[in-house]
N, C-alpha and C positions, 0 to 999 in steps of 0.2 A: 385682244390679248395685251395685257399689262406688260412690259418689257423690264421687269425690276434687276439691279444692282445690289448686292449687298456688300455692306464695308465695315468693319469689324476689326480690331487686330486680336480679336479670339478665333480660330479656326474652329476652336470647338462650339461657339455660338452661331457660325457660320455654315456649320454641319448641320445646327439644331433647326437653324430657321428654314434653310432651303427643304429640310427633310419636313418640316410645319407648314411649309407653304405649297409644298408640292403637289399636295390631291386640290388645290382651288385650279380649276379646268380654266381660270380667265387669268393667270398667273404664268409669265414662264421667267425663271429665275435665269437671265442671259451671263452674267459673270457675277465675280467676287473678289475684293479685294481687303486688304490687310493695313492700308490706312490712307489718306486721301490724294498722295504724292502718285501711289500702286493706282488708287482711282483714276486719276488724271490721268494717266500715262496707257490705262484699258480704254479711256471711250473713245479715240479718232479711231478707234476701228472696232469698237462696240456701242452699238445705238440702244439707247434706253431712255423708257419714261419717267420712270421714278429710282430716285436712288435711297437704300434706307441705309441710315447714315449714324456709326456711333459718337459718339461725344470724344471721349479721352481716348486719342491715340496717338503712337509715338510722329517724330517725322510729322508731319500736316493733321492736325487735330482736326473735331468736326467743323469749328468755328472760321477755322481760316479754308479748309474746305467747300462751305456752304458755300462763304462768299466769292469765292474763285468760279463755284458753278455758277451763283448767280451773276456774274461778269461775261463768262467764257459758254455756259449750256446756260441761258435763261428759258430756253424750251423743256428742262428736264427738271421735275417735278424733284423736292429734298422733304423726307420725313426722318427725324429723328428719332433715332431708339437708343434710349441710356437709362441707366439704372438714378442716376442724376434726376432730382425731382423737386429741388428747389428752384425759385422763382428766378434770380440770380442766373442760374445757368439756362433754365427756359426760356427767360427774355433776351437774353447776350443770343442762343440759340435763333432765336428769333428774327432778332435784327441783321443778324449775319446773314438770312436768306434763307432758312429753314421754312417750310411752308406747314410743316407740322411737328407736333412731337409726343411720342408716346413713351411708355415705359416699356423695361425689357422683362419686367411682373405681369406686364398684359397678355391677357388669351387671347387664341390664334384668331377666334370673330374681331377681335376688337383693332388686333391686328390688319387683318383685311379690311375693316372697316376703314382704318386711319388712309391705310395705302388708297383705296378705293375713292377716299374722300379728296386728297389731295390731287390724284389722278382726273380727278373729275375740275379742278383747277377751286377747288374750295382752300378750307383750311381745318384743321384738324388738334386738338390738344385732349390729351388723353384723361378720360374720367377722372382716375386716381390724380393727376397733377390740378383739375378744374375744384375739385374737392377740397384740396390739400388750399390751392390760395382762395377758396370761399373762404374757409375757417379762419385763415390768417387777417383774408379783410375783416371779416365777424369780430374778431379777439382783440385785433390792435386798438389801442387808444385813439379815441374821437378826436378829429385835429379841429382845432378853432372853426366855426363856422365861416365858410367864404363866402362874399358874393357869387349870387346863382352864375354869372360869367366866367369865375375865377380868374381876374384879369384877364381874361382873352378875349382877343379880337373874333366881330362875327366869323371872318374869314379862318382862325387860329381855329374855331368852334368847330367848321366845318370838315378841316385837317384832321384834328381831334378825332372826329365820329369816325371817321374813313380809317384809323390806323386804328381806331378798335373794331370795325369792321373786319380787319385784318386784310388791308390792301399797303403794297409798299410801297414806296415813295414813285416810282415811276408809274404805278398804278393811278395814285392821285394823282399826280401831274396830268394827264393822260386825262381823266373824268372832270378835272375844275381847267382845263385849258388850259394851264399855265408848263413851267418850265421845273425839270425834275430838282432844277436847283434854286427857286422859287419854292418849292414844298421843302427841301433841307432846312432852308432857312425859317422857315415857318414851323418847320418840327424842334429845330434846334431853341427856336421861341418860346415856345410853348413847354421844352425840359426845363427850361429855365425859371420860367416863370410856376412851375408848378413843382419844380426839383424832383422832379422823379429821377430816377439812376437810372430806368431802363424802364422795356415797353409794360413789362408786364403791371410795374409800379405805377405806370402813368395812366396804364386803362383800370389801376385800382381808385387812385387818387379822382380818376373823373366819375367815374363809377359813385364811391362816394359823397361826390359834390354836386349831383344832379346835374350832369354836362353833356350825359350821352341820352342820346333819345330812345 
């Protein structure tokens, strides 16, 4: 049994989903909250696995949220649900500790899929958002050809592949042996050297330079 969270500062979305997730028999919707401060302050005495988590809310947004669970519950799985669907707020999403994200346009399968996925300690980005930044990599302008390394280090290469695998910094630490602050630095390298603004731009920019395997 899935132990989900829902956090929302719409009541009426919070009405819609638990009443949407209710007939899935491996689902039990344990609380609810109204924005991440109300989160925080339900789990020392409510246990859960997954929390689905909205973007824009008053008081502790999703983004300073995420990252408080990922500090404070790094055992409780974050999927995101927001009407938000640019790349911009998907990769800031991301980075804060979000393990997934979906739309709140997505059907209740797709839904349970995302939860289901994350739960299972995967990672999860919704059809409609993987679609939306194919087109945008497809459309933008060709940048100057890089060398196949793009400046990076074999070791920068191997960081690389791992955060588009979607593993986060204390993940790789953890798989190349090293120190979680050893892969910061190597992450903060490699923004650098390829200018990405965030994750999603940086798994596009390798993506088009033949970097990921």
């Amino acid at each position: 049994m899935i132990r989900l969270i829902l956090v929302d500062d719409h009541k009426i979305i919070r009405d819609g989903l638990r009443s949407l997730l209710a007939a899935e028999p491996t689902l039990d919707v344990v609380g609810e909250a109204g924005d991440g401060a109300e989160l925080l302050s339900l789990l020392p005495t409510t246990a859960a696995d997954v929390v689905l988590l909205d973007v824009n809310m008053p008081i502790l947004d999703g983004y300073a949220t995420a990252a408080r669970l990922r500090e404070e519950y790094p055992e409780i799985r974050v999927l995101a649900l927001s009407m938000l669907n640019d790349e911009n707020h998907v990769g800031r999403m991301l980075d804060s500790g979000a393990h997934g994200y979906v739309l709140k346009s997505a059907g209740k399968l797709e839904i349970f899929q995302a939860i289901e996925a994350v739960m299972a300690g995967g990672r999860y980005l919704g059809s409609e958002i993987g679609m939306s930044l194919l087109t945008k990599a497809l459309q933008a302008p060709t940048a100057p050809e890089a060398p196949k390394s793009g400046g990076l280090s074999k070791r920068e290469l191997e960081v690389l592949q791992l955060i588009a695998d979607g593993m986060t910094n204390a993940e790789i630490a953890d798989k190349l042996f090293t120190s979680k602050r050893t892969i910061e630095t190597h992450r903060q390298n490699i923004i650098e050297k390829t200018q990405a603004k965030n994750t999603a731009a940086l798994i596009r920019y390798a993506a088009r330079n033949g970097l990921l395997q």
